[in-house]
SENUNU-574817 format. One record per atom (N, C-alpha, C, O): x, y, z; residue in one letter. Coordinates in steps of 0.001 Angstrom, whole numbers, plus 500000, padded with zeros to 6 digits. Layout:
<nodes>
XYZA...
</nodes>
This chain:
<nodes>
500841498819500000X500000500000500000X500885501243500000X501852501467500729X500381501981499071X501178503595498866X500624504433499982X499539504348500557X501530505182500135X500847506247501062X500896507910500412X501889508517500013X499665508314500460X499240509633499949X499505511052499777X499626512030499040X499522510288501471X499640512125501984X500904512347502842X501696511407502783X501264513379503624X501898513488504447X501842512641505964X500926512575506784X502993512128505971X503273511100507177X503106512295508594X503199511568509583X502946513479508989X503108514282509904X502432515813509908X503373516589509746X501622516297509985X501225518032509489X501253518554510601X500643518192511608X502145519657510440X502721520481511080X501807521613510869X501011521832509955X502212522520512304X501123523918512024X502428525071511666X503550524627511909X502376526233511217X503338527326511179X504236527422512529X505352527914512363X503991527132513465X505024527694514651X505553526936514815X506508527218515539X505490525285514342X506569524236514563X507406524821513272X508310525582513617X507315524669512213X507429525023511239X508235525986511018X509100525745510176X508245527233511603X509058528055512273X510466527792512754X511564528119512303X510084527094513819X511169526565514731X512168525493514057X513318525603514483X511967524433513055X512525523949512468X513450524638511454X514613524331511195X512882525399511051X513131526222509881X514122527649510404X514914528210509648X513884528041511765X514870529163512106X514463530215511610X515278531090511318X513048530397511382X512733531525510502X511872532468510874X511289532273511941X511625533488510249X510330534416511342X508651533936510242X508488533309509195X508217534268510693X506926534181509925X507034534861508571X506639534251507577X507513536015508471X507453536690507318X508161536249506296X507764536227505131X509799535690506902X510012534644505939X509773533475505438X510281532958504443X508858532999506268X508400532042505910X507266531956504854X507136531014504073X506491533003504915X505870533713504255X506183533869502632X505702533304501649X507333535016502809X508171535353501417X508610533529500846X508355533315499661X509100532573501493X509260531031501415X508061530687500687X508022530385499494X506889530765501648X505891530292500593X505617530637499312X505472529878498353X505535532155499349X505197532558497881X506254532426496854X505847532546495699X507377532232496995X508228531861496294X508631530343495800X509351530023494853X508036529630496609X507533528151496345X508248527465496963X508042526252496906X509443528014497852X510826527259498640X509733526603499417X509630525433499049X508894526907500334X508238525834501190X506933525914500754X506467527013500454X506157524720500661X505386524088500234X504239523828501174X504258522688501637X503108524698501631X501801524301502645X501023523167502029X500831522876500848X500547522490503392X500123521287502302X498596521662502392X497737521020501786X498336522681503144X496806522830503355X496973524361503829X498019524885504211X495610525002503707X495506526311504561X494053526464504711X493076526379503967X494291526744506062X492575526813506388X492055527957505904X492776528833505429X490440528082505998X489921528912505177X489734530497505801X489843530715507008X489542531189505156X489893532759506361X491156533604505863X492285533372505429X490185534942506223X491315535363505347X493352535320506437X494451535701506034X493005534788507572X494031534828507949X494395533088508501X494878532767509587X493971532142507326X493673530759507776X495236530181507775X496112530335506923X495271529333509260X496762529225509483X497184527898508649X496543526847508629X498595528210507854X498856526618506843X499088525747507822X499161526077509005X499262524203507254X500108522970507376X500743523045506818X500685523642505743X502059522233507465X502866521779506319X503101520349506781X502697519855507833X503920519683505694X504797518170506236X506045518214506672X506983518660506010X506125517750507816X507465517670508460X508535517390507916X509612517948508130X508275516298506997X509526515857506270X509880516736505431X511097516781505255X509068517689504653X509057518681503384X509919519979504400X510948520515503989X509484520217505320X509837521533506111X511697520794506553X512703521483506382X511733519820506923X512935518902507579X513877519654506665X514482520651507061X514026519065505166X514447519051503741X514283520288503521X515428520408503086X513974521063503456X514035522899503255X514785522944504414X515889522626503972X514911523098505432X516239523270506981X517062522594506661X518126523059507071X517241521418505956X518755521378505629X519079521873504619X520165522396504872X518742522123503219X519236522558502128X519440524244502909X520363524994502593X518847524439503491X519396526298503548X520279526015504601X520898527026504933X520667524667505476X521821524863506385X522755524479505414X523794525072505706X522947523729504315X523600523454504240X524630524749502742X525786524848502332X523430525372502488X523707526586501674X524249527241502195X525178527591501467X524325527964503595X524135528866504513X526209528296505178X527089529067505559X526262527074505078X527298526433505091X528266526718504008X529425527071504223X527705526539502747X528592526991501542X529023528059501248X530138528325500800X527944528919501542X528449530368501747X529401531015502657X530076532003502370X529409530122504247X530209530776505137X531961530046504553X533068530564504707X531679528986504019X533134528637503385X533671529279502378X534826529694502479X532929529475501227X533267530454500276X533847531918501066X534898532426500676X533250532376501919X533451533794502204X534911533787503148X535707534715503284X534967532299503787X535992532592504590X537449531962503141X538678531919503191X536631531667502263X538103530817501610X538611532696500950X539777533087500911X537734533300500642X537973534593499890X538722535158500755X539713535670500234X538645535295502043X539176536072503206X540290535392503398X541201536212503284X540713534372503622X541976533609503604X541843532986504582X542890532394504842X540768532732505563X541055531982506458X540314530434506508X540044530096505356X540063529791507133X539764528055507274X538629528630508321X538665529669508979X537462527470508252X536579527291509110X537283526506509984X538321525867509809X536402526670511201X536698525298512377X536410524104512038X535199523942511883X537057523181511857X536098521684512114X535276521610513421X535571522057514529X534226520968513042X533264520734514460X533854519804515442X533235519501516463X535092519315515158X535577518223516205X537241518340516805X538037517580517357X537222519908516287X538269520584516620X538815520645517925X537893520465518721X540264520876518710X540298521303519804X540442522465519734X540484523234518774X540571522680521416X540280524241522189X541673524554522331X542485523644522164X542041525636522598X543149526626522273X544395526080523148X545591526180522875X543638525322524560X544755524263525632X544816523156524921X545569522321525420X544273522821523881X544920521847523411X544398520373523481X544880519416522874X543154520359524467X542056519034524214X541125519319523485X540822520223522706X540635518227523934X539076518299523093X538151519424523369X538111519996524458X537214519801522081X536514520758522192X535042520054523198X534099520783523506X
</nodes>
């Protein structure tokens, strides 16, 4: 058996929080088609759904953009990012 619909619907303020975003961008997101409501209630101020997994997958592609960019900018500048498993300045583990 296929499944249809979304495995999870999320309201805007989870949605939010996953996403790191304010409403308005999330907003400008929607209308631009980056995130995808899977429903919106009716009214003129009717609050969307979305799918978790769809919202998941938009938070990583912009972390991981958001990533490319801070490397690019530091490779232009001349310096190296941290590795995340870097040590601390005494010389152990971070």
């Amino acid at each position: 058996m296929t499944q249809t619909g979304p495995r999870y619907a999320i309201q805007m303020a989870e949605a939010l929080k996953i996403l790191k975003v304010s409403r308005k961008t999330a907003l400008r997101m929607i209308d631009k088609g980056e995130l995808q409501a899977i429903r919106r209630r009716p009214g003129p101020r009717g609050a969307y759904l979305f799918d978790e997994d769809h919202v998941r997958q938009v938070a990583a592609r912009r972390a991981e953009a958001a990533l490319a960019e801070a490397e690019a900018l530091a490779e232009a500048a001349g310096v190296g990012l941290v590795e995340a498993n870097a040590t601390t300045p005494g010389g152990g583990p971070a």
